[in-house]
N, C-alpha and C positions, 0 to 999 in steps of 0.2 A: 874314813871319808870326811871330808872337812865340808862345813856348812855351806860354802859355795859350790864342792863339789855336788853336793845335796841337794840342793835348790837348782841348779842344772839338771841333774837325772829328775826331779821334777815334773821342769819344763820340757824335758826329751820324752815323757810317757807320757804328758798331754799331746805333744805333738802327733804323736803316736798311735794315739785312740787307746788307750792302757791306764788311763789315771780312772775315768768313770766307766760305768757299763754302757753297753749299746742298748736302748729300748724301742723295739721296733714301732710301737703309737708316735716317735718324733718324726719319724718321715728318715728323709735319705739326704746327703749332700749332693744326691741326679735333682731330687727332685728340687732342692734349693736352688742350686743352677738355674735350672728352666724358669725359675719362677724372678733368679735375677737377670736372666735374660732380657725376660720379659719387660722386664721393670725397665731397663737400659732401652729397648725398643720406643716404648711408653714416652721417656724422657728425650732419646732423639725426633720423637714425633712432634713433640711439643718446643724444640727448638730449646729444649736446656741443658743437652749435653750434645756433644758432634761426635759422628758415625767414626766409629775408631776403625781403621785398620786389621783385618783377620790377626790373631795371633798364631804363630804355630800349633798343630797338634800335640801333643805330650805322648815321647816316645817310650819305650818299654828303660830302655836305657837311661835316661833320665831318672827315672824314679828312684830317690835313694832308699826307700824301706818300702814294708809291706804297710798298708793302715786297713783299720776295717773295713766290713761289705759295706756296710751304710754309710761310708764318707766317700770322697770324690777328689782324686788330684787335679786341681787348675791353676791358670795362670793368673797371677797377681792384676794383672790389666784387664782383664776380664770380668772380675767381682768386685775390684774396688774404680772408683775417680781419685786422682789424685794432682796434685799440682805443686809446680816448684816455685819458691817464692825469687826475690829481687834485692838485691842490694843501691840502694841511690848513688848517684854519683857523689862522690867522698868531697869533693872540692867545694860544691853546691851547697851553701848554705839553706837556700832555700828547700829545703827537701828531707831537711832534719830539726827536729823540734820535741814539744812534749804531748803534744797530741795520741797517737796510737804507737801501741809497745812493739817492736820488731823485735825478733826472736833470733838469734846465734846460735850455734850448736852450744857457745860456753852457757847460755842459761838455762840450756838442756840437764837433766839427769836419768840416769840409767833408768828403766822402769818408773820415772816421777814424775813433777807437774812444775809447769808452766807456770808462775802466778806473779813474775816480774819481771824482767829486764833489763837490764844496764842503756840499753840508747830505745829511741822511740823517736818516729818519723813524720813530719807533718802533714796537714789535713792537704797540702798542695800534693805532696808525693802522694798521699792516699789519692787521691784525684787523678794523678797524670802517670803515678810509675805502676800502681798496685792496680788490678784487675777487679779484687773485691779483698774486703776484709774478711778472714777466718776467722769463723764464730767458735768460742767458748767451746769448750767438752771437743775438740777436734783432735783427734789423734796425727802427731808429727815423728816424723822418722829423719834422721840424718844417712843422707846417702855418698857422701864424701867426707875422705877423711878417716871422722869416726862413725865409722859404717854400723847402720842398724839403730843407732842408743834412738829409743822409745820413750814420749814425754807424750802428756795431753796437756793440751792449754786449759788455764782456766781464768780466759779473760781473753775477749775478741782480741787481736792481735794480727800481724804481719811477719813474713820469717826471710831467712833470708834465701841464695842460691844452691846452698847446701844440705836444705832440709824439704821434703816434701809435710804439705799435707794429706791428710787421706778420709779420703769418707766412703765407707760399703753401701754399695746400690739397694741393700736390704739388710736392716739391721732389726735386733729385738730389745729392746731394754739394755743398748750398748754392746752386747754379749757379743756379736762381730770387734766391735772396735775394741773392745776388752780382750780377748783370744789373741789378737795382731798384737798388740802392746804387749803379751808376753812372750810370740813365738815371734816376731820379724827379727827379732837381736840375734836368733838363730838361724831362721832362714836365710838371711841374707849372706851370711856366710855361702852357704851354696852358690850365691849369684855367679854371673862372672863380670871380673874387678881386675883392674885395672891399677900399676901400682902410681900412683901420684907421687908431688914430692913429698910431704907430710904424712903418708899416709897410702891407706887404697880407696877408691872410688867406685860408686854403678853409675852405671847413665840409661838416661830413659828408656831407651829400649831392653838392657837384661835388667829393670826394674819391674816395667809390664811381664816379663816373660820367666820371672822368680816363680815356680811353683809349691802351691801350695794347696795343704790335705784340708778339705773341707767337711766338716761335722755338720749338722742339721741344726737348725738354730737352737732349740731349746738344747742338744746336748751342748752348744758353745757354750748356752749359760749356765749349765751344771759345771763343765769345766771350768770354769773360769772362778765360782763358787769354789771347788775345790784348792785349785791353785793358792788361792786368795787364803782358805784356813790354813793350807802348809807352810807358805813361803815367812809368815810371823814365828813359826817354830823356829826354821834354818834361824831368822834373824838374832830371835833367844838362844840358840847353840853360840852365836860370835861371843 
């Protein structure tokens, strides 16, 4: 087995509920659900996120594995917000400067961090093209192209059309947005994609509707503990 084969089976038994134990004092991924349900209700009440559209139920056929009794298959639309960023118009000077860093998939890397950029867009485009700026420690996903690669920023920033941001409706000491960063590179593959010229693609809707095995927070953050001491091993095997 060669090191990347390695560091894949990995990440296929965290996904899996197979890398830590289940312990029944963390609660359940129902009962996490209901509680970011709740949360999501809470925030349309208050006029900071808008009433999303039902997603389908999650059929028996769907489900690629078994996972534990304590976790919960859902849809990606459901437990996270997420948003696609903006490219300026290329010809427009006005709208490119040194102000805030716009993010590419090229300043992306696999599982890494965000902490520069090649071009960055001015306080005008901040104002009239961008929505809001993404804060620091935000977890980014590429959905075209090169489908899935996982970076977090580390520096407010702007991205482009090819990348979402993502933030979970209830997180713990990151341990959601931590878990995502190692398992979307793989989930996504399940999506369904679309072949582009460069490459394959999701679009927003089998984006919301990517299913995925939800653990109870603290076991996310055991997982994620774990992942984190093995994957330096695999790196020492290269």
């Amino acid at each position: 087995m060669t090191p990347e084969q390695l560091k894949n089976s990995i990440l296929q038994l965290a996904i899996q509920g197979k890398l830590v134990e289940q312990r029944k004092e963390e609660g359940t991924g129902e009962e996490l659900y209901k509680e970011i349900q709740e949360e999501k209700k809470r925030l349309v009440g208050e006029g900071k996120l808008k009433k999303q559209k039902a997603l389908p139920e999650i059929s028996e056929d769907e489900i690629p594995f078994d996972i534990p009794d304590t976790w919960k298959w859902v849809r990606f639309g459901n437990v996270v917000n997420f948003s696609i960023g903006k490219t300026p118009p290329r010809a427009e000077a006005q709208w490119w400067g040194n102000d805030t860093p716009w993010v590419s998939i090229s300043d992306m890397t696999d599982y890494g961090f965000v902490e520069s950029t090649k071009e960055k867009v001015s306080i005008n485009a901040i104002n009239e093209k961008f929505s809001e700026v993404v804060l620091k420690e935000t977890l980014l996903m590429s959905f075209k192209l090169t489908v899935g690669r996982t970076s977090i920023l580390k520096m407010d920033a702007v991205h482009n059309e090819a990348i979402i941001s993502i933030t979970p409706h209830i997180d713990y000491e990151y341990s959601f947005r931590n878990i995502l960063f190692y398992i979307l590179p793989i989930i996504t593959q399940w999506g369904e994609s679309k072949n582009a010229i460069k490459g394959k693609t999701l679009n927003t809707t089998s984006i919301k509707n990517l299913l995925i095995p939800l653990p109870p927070l603290a076991e996310q953050k055991r997982i994620v503990e774990k992942i984190e001491e093995l994957l330096p091993l695999c790196e020492k095997l290269k």
